[in-house]
Biotite code that builds the C-alpha atoms (Angstrom):
import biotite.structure as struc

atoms = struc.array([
    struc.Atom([18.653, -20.970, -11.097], chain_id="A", res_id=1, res_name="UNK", atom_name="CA", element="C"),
    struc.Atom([20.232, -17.644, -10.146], chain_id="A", res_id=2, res_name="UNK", atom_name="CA", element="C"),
    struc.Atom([17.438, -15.774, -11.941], chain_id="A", res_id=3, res_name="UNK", atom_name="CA", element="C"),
    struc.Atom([14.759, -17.059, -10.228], chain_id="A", res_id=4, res_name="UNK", atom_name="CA", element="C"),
    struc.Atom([17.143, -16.630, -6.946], chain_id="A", res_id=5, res_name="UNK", atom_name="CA", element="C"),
    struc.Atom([17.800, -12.981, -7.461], chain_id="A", res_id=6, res_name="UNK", atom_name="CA", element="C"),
    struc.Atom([13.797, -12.265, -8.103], chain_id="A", res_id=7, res_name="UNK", atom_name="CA", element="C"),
    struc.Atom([12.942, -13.688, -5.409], chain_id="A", res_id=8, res_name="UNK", atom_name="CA", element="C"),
    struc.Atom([15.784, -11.701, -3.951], chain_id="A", res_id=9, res_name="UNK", atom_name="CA", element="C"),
    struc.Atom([14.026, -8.744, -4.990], chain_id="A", res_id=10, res_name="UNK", atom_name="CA", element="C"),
    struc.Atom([10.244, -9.122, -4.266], chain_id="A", res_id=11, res_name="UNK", atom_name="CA", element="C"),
    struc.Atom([11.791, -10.302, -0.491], chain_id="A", res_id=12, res_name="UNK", atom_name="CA", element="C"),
    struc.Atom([13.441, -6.477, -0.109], chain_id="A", res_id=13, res_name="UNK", atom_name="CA", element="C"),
    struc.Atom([10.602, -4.920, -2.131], chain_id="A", res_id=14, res_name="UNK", atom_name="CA", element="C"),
    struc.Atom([8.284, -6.286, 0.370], chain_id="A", res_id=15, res_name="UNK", atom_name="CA", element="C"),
    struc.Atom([10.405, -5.546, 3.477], chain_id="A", res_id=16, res_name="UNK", atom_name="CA", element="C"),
    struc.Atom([10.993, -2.302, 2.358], chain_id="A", res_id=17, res_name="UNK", atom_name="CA", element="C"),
    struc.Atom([7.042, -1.673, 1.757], chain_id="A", res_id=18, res_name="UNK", atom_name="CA", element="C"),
    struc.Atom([6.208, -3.513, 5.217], chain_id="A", res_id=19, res_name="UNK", atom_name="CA", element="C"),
    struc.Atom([8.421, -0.714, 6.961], chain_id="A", res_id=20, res_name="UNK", atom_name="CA", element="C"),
    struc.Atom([6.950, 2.573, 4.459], chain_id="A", res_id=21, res_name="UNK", atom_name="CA", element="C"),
    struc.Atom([3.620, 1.612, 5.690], chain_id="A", res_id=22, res_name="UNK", atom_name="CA", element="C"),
    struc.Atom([4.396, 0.029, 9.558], chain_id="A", res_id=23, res_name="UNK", atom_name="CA", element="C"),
    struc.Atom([6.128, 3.517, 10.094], chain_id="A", res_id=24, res_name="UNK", atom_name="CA", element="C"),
    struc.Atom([2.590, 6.259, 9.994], chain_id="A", res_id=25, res_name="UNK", atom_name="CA", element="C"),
    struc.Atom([0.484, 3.134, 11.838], chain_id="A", res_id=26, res_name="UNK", atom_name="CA", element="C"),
    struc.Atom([-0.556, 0.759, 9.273], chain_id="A", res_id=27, res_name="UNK", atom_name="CA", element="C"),
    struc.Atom([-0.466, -2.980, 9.399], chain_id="A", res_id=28, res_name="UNK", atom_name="CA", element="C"),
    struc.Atom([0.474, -4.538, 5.741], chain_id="A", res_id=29, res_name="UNK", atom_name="CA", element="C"),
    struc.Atom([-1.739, -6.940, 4.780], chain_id="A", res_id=30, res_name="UNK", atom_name="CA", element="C"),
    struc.Atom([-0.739, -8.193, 1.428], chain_id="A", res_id=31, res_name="UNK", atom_name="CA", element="C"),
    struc.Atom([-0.055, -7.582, -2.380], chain_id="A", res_id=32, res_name="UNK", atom_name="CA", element="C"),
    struc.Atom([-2.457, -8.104, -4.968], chain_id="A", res_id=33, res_name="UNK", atom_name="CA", element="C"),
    struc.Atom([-1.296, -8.565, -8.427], chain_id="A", res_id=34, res_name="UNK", atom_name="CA", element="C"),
    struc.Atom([-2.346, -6.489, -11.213], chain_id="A", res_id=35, res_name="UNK", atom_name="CA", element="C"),
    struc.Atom([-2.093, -7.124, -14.951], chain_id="A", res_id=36, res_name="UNK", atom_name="CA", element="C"),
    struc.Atom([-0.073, -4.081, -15.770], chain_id="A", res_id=37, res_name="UNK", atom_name="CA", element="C"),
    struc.Atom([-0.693, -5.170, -19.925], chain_id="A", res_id=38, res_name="UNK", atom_name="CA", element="C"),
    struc.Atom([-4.539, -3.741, -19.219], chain_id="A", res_id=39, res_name="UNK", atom_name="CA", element="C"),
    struc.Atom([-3.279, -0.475, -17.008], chain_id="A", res_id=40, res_name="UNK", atom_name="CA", element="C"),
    struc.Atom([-3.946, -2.398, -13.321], chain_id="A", res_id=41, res_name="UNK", atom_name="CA", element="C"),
    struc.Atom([-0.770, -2.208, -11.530], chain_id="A", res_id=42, res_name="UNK", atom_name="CA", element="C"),
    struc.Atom([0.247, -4.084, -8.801], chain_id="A", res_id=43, res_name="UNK", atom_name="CA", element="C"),
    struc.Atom([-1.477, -2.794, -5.197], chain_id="A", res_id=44, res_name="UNK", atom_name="CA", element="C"),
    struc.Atom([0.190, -3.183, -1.535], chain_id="A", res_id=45, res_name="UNK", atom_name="CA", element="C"),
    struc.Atom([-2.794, -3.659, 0.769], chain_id="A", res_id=46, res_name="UNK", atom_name="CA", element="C"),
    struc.Atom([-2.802, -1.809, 4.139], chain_id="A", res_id=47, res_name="UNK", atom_name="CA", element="C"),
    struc.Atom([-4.775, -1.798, 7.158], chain_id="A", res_id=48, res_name="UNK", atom_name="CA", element="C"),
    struc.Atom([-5.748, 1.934, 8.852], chain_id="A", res_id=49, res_name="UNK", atom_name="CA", element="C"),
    struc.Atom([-6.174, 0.298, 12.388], chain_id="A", res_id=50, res_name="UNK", atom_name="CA", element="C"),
    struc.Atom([-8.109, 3.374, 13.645], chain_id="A", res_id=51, res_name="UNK", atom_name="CA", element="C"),
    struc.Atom([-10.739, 3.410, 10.656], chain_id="A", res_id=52, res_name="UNK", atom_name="CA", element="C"),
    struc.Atom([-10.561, -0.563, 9.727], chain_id="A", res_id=53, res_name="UNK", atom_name="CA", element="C"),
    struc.Atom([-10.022, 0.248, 6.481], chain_id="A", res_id=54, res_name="UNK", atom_name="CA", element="C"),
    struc.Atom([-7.964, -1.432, 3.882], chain_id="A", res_id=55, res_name="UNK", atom_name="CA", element="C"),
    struc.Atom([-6.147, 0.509, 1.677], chain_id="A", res_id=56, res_name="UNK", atom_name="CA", element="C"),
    struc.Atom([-4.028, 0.011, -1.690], chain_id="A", res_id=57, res_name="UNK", atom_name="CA", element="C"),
    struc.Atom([-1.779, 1.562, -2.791], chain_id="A", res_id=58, res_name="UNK", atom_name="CA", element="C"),
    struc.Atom([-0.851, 1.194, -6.374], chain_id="A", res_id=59, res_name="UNK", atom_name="CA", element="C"),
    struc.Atom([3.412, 0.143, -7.150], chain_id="A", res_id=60, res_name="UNK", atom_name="CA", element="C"),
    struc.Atom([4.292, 1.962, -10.192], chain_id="A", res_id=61, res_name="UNK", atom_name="CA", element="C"),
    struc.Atom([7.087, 4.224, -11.589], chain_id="A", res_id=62, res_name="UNK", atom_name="CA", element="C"),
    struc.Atom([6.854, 6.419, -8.192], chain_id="A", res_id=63, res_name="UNK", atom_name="CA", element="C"),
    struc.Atom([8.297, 5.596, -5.602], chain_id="A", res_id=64, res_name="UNK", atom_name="CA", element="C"),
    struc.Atom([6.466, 3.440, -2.648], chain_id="A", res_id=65, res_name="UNK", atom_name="CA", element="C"),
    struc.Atom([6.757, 6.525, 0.166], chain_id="A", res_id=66, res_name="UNK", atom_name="CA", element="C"),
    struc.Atom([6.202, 6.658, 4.084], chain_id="A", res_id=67, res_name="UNK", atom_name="CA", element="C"),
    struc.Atom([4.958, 9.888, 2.529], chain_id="A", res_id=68, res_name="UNK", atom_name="CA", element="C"),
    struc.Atom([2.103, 8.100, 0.088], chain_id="A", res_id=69, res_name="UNK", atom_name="CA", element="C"),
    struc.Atom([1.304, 5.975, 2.581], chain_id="A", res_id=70, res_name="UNK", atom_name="CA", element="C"),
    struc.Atom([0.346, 8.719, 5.205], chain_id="A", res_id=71, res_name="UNK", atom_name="CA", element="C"),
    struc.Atom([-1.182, 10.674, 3.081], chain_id="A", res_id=72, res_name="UNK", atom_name="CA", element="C"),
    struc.Atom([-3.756, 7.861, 1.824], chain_id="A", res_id=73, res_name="UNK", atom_name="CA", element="C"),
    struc.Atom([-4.238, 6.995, 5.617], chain_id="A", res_id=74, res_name="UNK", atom_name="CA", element="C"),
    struc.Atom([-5.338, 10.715, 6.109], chain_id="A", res_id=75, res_name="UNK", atom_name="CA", element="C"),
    struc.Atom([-7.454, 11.161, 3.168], chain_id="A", res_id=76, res_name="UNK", atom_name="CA", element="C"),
    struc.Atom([-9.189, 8.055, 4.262], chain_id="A", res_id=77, res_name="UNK", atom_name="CA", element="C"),
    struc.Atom([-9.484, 9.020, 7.443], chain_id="A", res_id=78, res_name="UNK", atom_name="CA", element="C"),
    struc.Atom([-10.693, 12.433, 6.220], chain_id="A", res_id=79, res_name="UNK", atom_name="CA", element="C"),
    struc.Atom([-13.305, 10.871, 3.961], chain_id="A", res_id=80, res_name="UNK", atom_name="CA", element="C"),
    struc.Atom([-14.736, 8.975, 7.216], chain_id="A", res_id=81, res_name="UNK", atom_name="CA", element="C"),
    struc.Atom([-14.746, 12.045, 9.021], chain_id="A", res_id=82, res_name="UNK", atom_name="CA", element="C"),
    struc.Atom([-16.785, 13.444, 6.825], chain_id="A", res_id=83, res_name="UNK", atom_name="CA", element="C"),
    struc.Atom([-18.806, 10.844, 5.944], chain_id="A", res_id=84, res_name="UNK", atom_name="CA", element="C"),
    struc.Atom([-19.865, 10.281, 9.366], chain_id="A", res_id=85, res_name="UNK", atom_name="CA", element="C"),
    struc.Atom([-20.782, 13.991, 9.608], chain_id="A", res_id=86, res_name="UNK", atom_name="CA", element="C"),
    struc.Atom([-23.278, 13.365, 6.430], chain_id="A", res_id=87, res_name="UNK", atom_name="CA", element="C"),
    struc.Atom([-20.425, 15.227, 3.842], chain_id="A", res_id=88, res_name="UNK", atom_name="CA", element="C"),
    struc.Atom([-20.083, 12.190, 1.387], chain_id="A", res_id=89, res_name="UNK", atom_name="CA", element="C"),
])
């Protein structure tokens, strides 16, 4: 079946390609969890922020999946922490 081939194809070099956006600011992928994109829930790559132990999504949509995105959510949520451990949240 060369369709089913070339999607798995795909989701193989989406993945690796996700894997090294988020391995390159520190995280540690941990999976993808399907949305139902029908009822506005997109698909999510889950990340680990080893120095919070947090796990983070991050949705897949029309943008594009960014070293950039993915350092900026591992700041905000090591922001919110931050502040949360200071009594701010």
């Amino acid at each position: 079946m060369p369709n089913l081939h070339s999607y798995r194809e795909t989701t193989m070099l989406i993945l690796q390609l996700a894997k090294a956006a988020i391995c390159k600011p520190g995280g540690q992928f941990v999976g993808v969890q399907r949305g139902v994109p029908r009822t506005g829930n997109p698909n999510l790559v889950l990340f680990n922020d080893p120095m919070t132990g947090t796990t983070l999504p991050l949705a897949v949509n029309n943008k594009h999946f960014t070293v950039q995105r993915v350092q900026a959510k591992i700041e905000h949520s090591r922001h919110r922490l931050a502040e949360s451990r200071r009594g701010g949240y």
